[in-house]
N, C-alpha and C positions, 0 to 999 in steps of 0.2 A: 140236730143231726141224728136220725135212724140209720143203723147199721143192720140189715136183714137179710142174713144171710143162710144156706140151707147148709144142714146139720154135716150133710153129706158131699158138700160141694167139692168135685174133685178137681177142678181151673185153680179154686181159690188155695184151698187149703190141702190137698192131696187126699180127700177124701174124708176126711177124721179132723173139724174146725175146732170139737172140744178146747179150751183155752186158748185159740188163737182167737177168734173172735169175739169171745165175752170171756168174763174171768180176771184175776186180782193180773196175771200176765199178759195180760192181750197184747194186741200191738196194734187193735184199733184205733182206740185214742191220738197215739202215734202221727197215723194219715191223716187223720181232720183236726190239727194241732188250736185251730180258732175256731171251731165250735165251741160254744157258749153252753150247748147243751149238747149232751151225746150217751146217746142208748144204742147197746148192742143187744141183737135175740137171735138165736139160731131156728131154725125151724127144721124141727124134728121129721126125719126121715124124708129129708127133701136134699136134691143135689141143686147144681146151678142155675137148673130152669126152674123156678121157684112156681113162675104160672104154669106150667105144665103137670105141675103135680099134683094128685087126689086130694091132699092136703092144703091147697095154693087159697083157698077162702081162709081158710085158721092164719094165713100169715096174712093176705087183705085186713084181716080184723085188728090182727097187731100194728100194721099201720095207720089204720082209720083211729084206730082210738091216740096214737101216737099225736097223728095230728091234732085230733079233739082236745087232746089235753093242753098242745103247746101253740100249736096257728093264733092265738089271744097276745101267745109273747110275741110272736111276728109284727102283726100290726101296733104293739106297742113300739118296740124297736124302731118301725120306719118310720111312726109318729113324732117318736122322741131325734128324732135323726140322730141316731147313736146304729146306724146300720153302716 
């Protein structure tokens, strides 16, 4: 589980996500309690339209490789029927 959220999202986190969304306090974790794996990234000067912003390929990238790295434990999992 990716958690990709903008730095500035003012829905999610009133404008200022700093330690609610990444960080030793988060309270991501929390939501997706059976995730197996879970990464959170904020994306710096971005609010809730994440595609809408100048920036919105730099956080494409951080999910592409997100997936690159863990989509191998996907299909092991449904393989092993431990899904």
């Amino acid at each position: 589980m990716q958690m990709l959220n903008g730095a500035n999202d003012m829905l999610f986190c009133g404008g200022n996500c700093e330690g609610i969304v990444d960080g030793p306090d988060s309270v991501s974790p929390s939501l997706f309690p059976k995730a197996h794996i879970f990464e959170s990234q904020l994306q710096p000067e971005t609010g809730h339209g994440i595609n809408l912003h100048f920036n919105a390929r730099e956080g494409f990238n951080v999910v592409n490789d997100f997936l690159a790295e863990h989509l191998h434990d996907r299909h092991t999992i449904v393989h092993n029927n431990n899904y």
